[in-house]
Structures are given as structure tokens and as C-alpha cells.
N, C-alpha and C positions, 0 to 999 in steps of 0.2 A: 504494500500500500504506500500511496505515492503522499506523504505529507505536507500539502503548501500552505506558506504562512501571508497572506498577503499585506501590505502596508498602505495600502490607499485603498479607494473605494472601488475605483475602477478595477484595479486588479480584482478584488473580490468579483465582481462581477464577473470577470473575464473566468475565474476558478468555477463559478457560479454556471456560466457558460457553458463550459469545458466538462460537467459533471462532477466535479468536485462536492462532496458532502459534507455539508458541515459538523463539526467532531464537539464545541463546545468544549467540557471537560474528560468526556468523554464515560464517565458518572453511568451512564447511563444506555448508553451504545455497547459497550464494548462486551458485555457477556452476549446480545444481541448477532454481532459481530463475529465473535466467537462460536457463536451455533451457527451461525446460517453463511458465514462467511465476510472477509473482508470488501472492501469498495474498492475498487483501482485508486482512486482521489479520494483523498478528507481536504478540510480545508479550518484551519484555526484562524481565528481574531486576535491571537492574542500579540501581535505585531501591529495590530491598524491600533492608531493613535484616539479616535473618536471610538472604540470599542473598549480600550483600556483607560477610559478617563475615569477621576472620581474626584468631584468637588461642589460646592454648591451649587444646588441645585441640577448635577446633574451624575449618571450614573451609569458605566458603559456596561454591555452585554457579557463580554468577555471577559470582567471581574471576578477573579476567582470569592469565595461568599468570606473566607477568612481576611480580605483585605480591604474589606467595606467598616468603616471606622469613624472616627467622630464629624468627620466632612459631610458626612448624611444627618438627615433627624433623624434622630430617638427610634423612632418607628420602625425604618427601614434596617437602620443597627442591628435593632433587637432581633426581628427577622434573619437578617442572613446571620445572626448568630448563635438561634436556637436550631437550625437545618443540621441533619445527621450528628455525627462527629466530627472530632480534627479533623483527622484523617479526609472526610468527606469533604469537609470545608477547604480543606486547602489544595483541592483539586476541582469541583463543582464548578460551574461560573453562572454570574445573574441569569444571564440568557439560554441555563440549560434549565434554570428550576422554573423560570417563569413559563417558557415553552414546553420544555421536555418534558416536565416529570408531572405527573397527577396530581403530588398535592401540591404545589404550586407555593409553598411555604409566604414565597415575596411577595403574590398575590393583594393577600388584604393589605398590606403596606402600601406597596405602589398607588394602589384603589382609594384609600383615604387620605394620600400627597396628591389625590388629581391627575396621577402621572400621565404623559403622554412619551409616546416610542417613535424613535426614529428605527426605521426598517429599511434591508435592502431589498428590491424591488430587482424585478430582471433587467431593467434600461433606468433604475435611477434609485436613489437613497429618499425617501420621505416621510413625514410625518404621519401619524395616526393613533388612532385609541386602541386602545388597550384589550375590548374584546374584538377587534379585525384581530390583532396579534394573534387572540387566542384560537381565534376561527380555523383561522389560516394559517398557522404557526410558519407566522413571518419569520425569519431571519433578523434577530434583534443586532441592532448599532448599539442605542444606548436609552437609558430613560429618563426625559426633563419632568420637573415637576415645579410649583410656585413654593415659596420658601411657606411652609407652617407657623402660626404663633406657637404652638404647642402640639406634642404626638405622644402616643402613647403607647403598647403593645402589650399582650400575655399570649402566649403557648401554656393549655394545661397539662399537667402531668399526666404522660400515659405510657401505659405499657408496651414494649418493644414486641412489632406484629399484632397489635391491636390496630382497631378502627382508628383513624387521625384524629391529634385533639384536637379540642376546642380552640380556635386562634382569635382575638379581639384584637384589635389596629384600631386606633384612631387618632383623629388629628382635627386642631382646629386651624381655621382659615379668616381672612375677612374680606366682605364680599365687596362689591364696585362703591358699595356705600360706606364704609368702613364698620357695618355688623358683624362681628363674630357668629362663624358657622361652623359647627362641628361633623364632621363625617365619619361613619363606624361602618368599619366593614365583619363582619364575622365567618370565619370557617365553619361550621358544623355537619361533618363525617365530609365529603367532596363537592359540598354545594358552600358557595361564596355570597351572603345577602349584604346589601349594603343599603345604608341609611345615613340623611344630608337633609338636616335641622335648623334652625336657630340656635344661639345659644348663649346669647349674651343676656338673660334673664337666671341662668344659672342653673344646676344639672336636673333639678326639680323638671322643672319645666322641657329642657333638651329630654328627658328622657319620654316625658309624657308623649312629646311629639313623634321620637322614634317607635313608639307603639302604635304610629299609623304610616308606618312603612315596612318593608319585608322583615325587618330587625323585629316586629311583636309577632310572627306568627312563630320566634324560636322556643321551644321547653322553656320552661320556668327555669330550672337550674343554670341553666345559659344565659337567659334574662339578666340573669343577678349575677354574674360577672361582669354582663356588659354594665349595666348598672353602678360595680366598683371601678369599671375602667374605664367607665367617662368623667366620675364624679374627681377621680384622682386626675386626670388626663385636665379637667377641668380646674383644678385648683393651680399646675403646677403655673410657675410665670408665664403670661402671655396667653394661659387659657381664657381668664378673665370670668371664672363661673365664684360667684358669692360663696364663703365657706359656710360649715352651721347646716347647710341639708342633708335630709337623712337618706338617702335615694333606697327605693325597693327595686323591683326587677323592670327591665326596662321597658317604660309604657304608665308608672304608676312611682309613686313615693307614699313612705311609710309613715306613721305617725299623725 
């Protein structure tokens, strides 16, 4: 198997062209690979310079998940640092878990930064959302997103070979008018809901509101994480949510 590593776009294209497969970290392919055979061509990103970037606000494909660090929010951090082990991490990259892999770890991350993808295309590098990506499992550049006032994330504890845990993301924003808006995305088992509030009246309130979007048709038990991980998400600086509320599960408050 013939390894190219391209450094401009055009070349990718041209590998792209030429039949070239894209390898990622390869995480994921390679026992694939091993049963059923190698590709004449792979083709890595990890030489093109807009694949390997990491800085505000933006976050290339080709990132291996161990070297995503404080240049990102909170959110996105926490994510590619709860993904498998070292081991996994330090070979994995952004653009094999968001496309390649089913639980999609980056997923709700990227989902509640707003994020948007630059993809390569057969005759040209362009912008797009997030489920085209997922459709069509574009070939990811990298991911832009608007800077967060505040983010937040949990992975729950589960056991190895179990059903995937519960994941909570969120983050707040503020919109053309300068209101505070919070966005929650949630994992629960391989369905991704997401929910985009108000929230500058404080978590009371934000939560009641995500109880009339896909975020209140989750279990109760689920509820009331999301419920702990807005009200914290909302206290930290720049969330701007009033401390003193007692939040229940989210769609209602206690007391």
C-alpha cells in the first residue's frame, strides 16, 4: 500500500482523484483492512497545514484527539479527552471520530460550538454543516466554530462493551442582540438531540424551555444530569445564569 501524504489542497485532490483512500488515524480501518485487504493508495492529512491546525476558534481534521488542549473550549477539551484510551488518543484524529466511528464522541461538542466544516469536495475545499458531513461522510479539513461565553461537558461512567454513555455538551452563546443563549446537545445510546434556548433569565427558566424541545422527551434520569450540567455550565464566568436555583430535570425546577 502506497502511503501519500499531501500538503496543499490541490494535491489532496489530485490523491483524491487518483483513488487514494483516506486513512485518518487509521483507529479504525485497519483491522477492516486486514480482513478484507489493503487499498493500492491511502492518503493522510497529516502534512496539509489547514488539517493540522489548532487554535481559536478553529480545529483541523487531522488532529490527533491527544493534542486538542487549552486553544479549544472546555467542551471540545473535555471530549476529545474522554475518547478510548492513551493509546487510542494519541493515534485517533478529529476527523476519524466525527466521521468514522458511530459514537461520534466530538459530536455533541462541535453541535453546541455551532460548529461549521470545511470539506474536501472533488473540484474544490468548502464550507458546510455539520449533518451534510454526517450524510455524506465528507472528507473533513477542519472545524470553525464562534468563540462560546461558556461550555460545559460530562461522559457518564460506563462499563467497557456496554451500551455508550450518556454524553451532555453544552455551551453558551450570545445572539445578534447581545442575549445569552445556551445550546445542549445530548448522547443517549446512538441518537444525538439537541436543544437552543434562552438563557439569560437563568437555569430555572433555560431549562423549562428545553422541555419543549427534543432534550424533554429524554428518561428522567438523563433529564437531571442535563439539569446539573446546564445549571453548573451556567454559573461558571460568562455563563451569566443567577446563582440560588434549585434546577430538577430538565423541563421543570424543584422547590
Amino acid at each position: 500500500m502506497l502511503l501519500r501524504q499531501p500538503t496543499s489542497v490541490t494535491e489532496a485532490q489530485e490523491c483524491m482523484a487518483e483513488g487514494a483512500v483516506p486513512v485518518g488515524g487509521a483507529t479504525l480501518v485497519w483491522a477492516l483492512w486486514q480482513r478484507d485487504g489493503f487499498p493500492e493508495q491511502a492518503m493522510s492529512l497529516r502534512r496539509l497545514p489547514q488539517a493540522t491546525a489548532i487554535g481559536p476558534g478553529v480545529l483541523g481534521g487531522a488532529v490527533l484527539l491527544h493534542q486538542v488542549d487549552d486553544r479549544v473550549p472546555e467542551v471540545l477539551r473535555r471530549a476529545a479527552g474522554s475518547v478510548g484510551t492513551g493509546a487510542v488518543r494519541r493515534t485517533a484524529t478529529v476527523g476519524g471520530n466525527l466521521v468514522g466511528s458511530s459514537l461520534r464522541c466530538l459530536l455533541p461538542a462541535a453541535l453546541v460550538l455551532d460548529a461549521r466544516a470545511t470539506v474536501l469536495g472533488p473540484d474544490r475545499a468548502y464550507e458546510t454543516d455539520l449533518a451534510e458531513v454526517l450524510a455524506k461522510r465528507h472528507l473533513l479539513l477542519d472545524l470553525r466554530w464562534p468563540t462560546p461565553l461558556a461550555s460545559g461537558y460530562r461522559k457518564q461512567p460506563a462499563e467497557a462493551g456496554g451500551p455508550p454513555p450518556l454524553v451532555v455538551a453544552t455551551a453558551v452563546h450570545a445572539d445578534e442582540a447581545g442575549r445569552r443563549r445556551l445550546r445542549v446537545a445530548v448522547r443517549d445510546g446512538y441518537d444525538v438531540l439537541v436543544g437552543n434556548v434562552p438563557c439569560h433569565e437563568g437555569p430555572g427558566r433555560a431549562l423549562d424551555a428545553l422541555r419543549r424541545t427534543d432534550i424533554g422527551s429524554l428518561p428522567a434520569g438523563a433529564r437531571n444530569v442535563v439539569g446539573r450540567e446546564v445549571t453548573a455550565t451556567l454559573e461558571r464566568p460568562g455563563g451569566g445564569g443567577p446563582r440560588g436555583a434549585t434546577p430538577g430535570p430538565a423541563g421543570g425546577r424543584r422547590g
